[in-house]
N, C-alpha and C positions, 0 to 999 in steps of 0.2 A: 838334523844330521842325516847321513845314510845310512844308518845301523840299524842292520838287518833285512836292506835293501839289496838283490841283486843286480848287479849294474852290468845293463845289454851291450854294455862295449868290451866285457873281458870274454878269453876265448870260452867257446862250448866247453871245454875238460875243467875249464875251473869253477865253472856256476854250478850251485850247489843246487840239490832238489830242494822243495820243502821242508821235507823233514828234517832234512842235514839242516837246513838253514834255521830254524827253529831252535837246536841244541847250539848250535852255535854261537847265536844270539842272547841266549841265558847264562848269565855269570854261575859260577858254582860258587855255592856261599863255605864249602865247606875248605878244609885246606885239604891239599893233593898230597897224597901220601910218598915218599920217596920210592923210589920203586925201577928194575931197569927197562922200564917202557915210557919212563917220565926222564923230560929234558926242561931241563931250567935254560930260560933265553932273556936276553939283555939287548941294550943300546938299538931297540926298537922302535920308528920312528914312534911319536910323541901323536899324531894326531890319528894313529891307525886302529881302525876300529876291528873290534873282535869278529867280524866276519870276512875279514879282508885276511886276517892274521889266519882265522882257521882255513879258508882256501892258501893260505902259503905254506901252512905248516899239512894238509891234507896233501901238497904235491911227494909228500915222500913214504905217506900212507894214512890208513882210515886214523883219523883220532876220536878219541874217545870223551877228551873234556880239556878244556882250555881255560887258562884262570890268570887273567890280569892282574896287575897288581899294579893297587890306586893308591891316591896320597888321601888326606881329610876328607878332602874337598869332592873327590870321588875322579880325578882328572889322572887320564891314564900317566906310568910312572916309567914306562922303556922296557918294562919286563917282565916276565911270569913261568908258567908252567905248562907244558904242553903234554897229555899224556896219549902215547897210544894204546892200541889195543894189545900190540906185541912188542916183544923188547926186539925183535926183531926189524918194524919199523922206524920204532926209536935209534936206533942203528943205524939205518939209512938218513933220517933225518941230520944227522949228525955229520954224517958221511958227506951229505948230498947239498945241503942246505946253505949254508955257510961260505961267505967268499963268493956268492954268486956274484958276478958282475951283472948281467940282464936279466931278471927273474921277468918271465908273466903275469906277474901277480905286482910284487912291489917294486919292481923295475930298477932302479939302482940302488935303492934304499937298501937292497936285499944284501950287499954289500956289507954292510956295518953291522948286522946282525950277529951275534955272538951266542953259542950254545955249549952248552955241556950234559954228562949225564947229572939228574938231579938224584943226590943222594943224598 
């Protein structure tokens, strides 16, 4: 797979440095605390890997930690939790995110994406 690959065909603003790309790439094992800087998000495409998802959910600010949520099998489930730094971005994401019709990142898929604040 490409998880945890940069890929030379998306624009400069969305490729991650190193370091970003590294936390991105690591599941958090722990469960994400409710919180208003955290957004619980659904109906995500199915094959989209966590560094695709943290550059989508980073166009609306820095995030902090990003946590999948798998079946048995470990095969991603359409949804999870995204947290930021600020409840303030969380806000934006919210705002910004949602109903995109052309996203740079997930392009129409960004559409079906579904968010709320997670509490």
């Amino acid at each position: 797979t490409d998880e945890g690959k940069d890929s030379p065909g998306r624009p400069e603003q969305y490729r991650l440095d190193k370091k970003v790309a590294k936390a991105a790439i690591s599941e958090p094992l722990e469960r994400l605390p409710p919180g208003r800087s955290a957004v619980f998000f659904r109906m995500a495409p199915l094959d989209c890997d966590r560094l695709l998802l943290w550059r989508f959910f980073s166009q609306a600010g820095k995030v902090r930690r990003l946590k999948r949520f798998t079946d048995r099998t470990g095969r991603f489930r359409g949804m999870g939790i995204c947290e930021y730094h600020t409840s303030r971005e969380a806000d934006e994401a919210l705002r910004s995110l949602p109903g995109r019709e052309e996203d740079p990142v997930l392009g129409e898929h960004a559409s079906e994406i579904e968010m709320q604040p997670h509490r």
